[in-house]
C-alpha positions in Angstrom: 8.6 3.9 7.2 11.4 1.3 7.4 9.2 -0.4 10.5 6.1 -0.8 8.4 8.5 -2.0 5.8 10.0 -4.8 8.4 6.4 -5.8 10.0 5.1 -6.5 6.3 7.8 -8.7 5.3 7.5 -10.3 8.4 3.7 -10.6 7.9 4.2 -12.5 4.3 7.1 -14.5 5.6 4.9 -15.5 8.5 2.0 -16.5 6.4 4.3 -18.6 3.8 5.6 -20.8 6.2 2.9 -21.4 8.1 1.2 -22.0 4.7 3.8 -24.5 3.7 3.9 -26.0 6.7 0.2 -26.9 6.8 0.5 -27.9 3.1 3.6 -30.0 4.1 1.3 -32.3 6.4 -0.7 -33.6 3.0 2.7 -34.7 1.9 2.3 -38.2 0.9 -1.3 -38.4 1.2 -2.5 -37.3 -1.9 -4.9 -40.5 -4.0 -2.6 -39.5 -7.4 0.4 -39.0 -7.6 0.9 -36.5 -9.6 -1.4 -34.5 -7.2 0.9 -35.7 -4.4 4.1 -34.3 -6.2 2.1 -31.1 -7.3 1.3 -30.1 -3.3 4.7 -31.2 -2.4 6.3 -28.3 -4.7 3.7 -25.9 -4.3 5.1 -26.5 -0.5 8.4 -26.3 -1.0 7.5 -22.7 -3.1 6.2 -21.4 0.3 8.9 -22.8 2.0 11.6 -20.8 -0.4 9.5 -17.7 -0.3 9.5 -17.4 3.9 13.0 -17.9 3.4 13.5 -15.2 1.5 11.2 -12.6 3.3 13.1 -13.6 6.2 16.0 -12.8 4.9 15.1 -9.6 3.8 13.6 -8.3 7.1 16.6 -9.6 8.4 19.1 -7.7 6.8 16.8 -4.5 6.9 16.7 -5.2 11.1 20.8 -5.9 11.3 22.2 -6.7 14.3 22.3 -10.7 15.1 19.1 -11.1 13.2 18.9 -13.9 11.3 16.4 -16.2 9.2 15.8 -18.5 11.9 15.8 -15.8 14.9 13.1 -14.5 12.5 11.4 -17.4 11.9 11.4 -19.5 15.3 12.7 -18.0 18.1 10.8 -14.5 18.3 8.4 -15.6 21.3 5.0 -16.9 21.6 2.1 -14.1 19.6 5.0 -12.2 17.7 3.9 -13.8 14.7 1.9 -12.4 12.4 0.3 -13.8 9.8 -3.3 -14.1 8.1 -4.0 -17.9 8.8 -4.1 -17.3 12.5 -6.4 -14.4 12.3 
């Protein structure tokens, strides 16, 4: 149970930031800018919301787990998440 548990967070923390960080390349580019400013928080939402799966599946893994271990340094196809498939 607890590793279903882990793999889902990881699967929404996964698809948030690689959400926000496709979002986060409009940055700037928007022709209004209040359409500009609107993408750039809807970014930083995903942003916050990875951070906070990750921090979640990384207290429910323990051990020298941490957000960023989570997020960038588990190894090339670990990720998971519904934009790549």
């Amino acid at each position: 149970m607890q590793h279903g548990v882990i793999d889902y967070t990881l699967y929404l923390a996964d698809s948030a930031l690689i959400l926000g960080q496709r979002n986060g390349d409009w940055c700037g580019h928007g022709p209004i800018i209040e359409q500009d400013i609107a993408i750039t928080n809807i970014t930083l939402d995903l942003i916050g919301q990875a951070r906070s799966f990750y921090q979640y599946a990384a207290s429910l893994i323990g051990g020298n787990a941490t957000e960023d271990s989570l997020a960038y340094l588990r190894g090339d196809g670990r990720a998971s998440c519904r934009e790549r498939v």
